[in-house]
N, C-alpha and C positions, 0 to 999 in steps of 0.2 A: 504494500500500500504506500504510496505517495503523498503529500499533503502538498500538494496543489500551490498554498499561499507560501510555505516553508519555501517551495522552491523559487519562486519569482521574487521571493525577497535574498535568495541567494544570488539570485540574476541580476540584480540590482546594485548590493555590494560588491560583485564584481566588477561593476561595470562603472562602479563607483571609483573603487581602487585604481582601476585601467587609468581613468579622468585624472587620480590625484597624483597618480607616478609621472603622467605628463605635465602637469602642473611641478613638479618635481625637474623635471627638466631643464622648464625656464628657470630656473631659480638657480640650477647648476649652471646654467649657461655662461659660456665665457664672453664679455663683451667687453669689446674694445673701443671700440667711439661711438658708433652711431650702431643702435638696433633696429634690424632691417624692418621696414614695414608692413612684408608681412608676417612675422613672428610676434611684431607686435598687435594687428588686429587679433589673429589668433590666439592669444596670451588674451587677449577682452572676452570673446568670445568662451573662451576654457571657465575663465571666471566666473562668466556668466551661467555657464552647463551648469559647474559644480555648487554655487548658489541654490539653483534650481533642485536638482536633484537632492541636494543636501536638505531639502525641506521635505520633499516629498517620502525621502526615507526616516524623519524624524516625526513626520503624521502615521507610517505605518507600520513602524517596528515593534513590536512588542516591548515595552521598555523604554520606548523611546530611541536616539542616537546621540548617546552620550559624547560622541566628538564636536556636535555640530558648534555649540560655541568656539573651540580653538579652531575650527574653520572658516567660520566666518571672522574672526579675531585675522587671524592671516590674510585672508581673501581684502578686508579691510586697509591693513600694510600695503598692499601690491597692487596702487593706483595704477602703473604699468611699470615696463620693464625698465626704461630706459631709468625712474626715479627711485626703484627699486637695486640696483645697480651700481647709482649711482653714489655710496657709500659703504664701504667691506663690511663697516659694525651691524647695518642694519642687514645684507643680506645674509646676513652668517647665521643671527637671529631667526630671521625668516626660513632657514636651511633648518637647522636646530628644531624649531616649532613643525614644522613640515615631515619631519624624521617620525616624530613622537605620535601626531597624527596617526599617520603610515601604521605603526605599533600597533596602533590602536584600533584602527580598521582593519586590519588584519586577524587580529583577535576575536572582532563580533563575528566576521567571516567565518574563522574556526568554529566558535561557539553554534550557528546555524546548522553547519555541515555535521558536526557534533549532535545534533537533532535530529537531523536525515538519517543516519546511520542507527542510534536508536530507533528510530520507528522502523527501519529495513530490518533490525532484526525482529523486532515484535510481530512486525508481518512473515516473517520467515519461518517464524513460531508456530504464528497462526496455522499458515496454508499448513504446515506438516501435521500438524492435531489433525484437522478437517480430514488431509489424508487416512491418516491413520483411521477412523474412527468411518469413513467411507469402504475399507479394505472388506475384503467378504470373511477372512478368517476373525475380525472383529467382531461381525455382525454373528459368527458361528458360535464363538467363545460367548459372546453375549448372550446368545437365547440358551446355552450350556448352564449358565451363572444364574439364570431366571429361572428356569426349571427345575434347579435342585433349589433353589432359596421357596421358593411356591414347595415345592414337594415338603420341604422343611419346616414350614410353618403351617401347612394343613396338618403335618403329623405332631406340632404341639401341640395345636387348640383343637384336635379332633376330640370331641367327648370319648369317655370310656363307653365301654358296652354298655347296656342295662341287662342286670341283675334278674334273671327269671328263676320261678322257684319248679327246682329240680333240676335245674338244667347243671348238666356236667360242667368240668373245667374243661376238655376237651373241644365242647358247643362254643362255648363262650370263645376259646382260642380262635376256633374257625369262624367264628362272627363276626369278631375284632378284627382280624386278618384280612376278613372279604370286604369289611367299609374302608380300610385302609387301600386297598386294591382299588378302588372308586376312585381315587386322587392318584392315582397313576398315570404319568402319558403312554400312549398307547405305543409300542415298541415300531409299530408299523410306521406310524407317524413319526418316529425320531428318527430313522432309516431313510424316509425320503426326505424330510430337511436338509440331513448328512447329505445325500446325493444332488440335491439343488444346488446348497450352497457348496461341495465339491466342483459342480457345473459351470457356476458362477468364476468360481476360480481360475479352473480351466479357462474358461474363454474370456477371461482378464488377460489370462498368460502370453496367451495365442495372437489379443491386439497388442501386447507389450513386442511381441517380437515381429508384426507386422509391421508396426510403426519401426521398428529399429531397422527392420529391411528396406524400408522406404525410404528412410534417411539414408 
């Protein structure tokens, strides 16, 4: 089983992360006089995504997105490149803050896929029970388990015989004996169960190695 929302918020921070490693970029970038024009629309435009996106994922996460202040804090800093740049102390800062981020979105990512992986095995749990419990030696062992439990509790609460005057020990033996024979399944009937559900078996087996021919 899948959870649907789990995954598109995984799709999300990834796509999140992609956004801020580029943003990461400009910030490593080496620039020597003048930054070209178009790294710098592009560098507005980055900004702008990850603004964008940064809310959207702090409306839908569960929890919220604990980073989003130190990104918009940075996003803040980096009016553009060229001012950004243009002193070591500040872009080192903005490197530094950038980094930490990074960490940190990394971690919700974990944490998510951390999620997926619990629910895959719970579902993996699951389908095998189901199997099992669909299997025909199941269903055999089962009606096994009910027929001596039933046979077993007619023979506590079965009343004794009643007591007639004259009547042997003998009478009384073969009395008791024969009402007890009343709550017996009839051997016939356990015989062709046996052979049904032997049947069923078989022709499980038969489509197991069909299919595996096929393939």
């Amino acid at each position: 089983m899948r959870d649907k929302t789990l995954e598109r918020y995984i799709i999300l921070v990834r796509e999140f992360i992609r956004l801020w490693e580029e943003l990461g970029e400009f910030l490593h970038l080496k620039v020597e006089e003048k930054v070209p024009e178009e790294k710098e629309k592009r560098f507005m435009e980055l900004k702008s995504e990850i603004a964008r996106k940064s809310q959207v994922l702090s409306e839908n996460l569960e929890g919220g997105f604990p980073v989003e202040a130190q990104i918009v804090d940075i996003i803040s800093q980096s009016p553009s490149l060229a001012q950004i740049h243009s002193t070591t102390l500040q872009i080192k800062k903005l490197q530094n803050d950038w980094h930490t981020t990074l960490v940190a979105l990394n971690k919700i990512l974990g944490s998510l896929e951390n999620k997926r992986e619990e629910l895959a095995r719970v579902s993996a749990l699951g389908v095998k029970f189901k199997r099992f419990l669909r299997h025909p030696l199941t269903t055999l062992i089962f009606l096994i388990v009910v027929i001596f439990i039933l046979y077993g509790l007619a023979s506590l609460f079965l009343p004794p015989p009643e007591v007639k005057e004259g009547e042997g020990l003998g009478e009384k033996l073969k009395s008791f004996l024969a009402r007890r024979e009343l709550i017996k399944v009839d051997t016939g009937l356990k015989e062709r169960i046996g052979k049904r559900l032997e049947s069923k078996i078989e022709e499980k087996r038969r489509e197991r190695e069909e299919r595996l021919r096929a393939e």
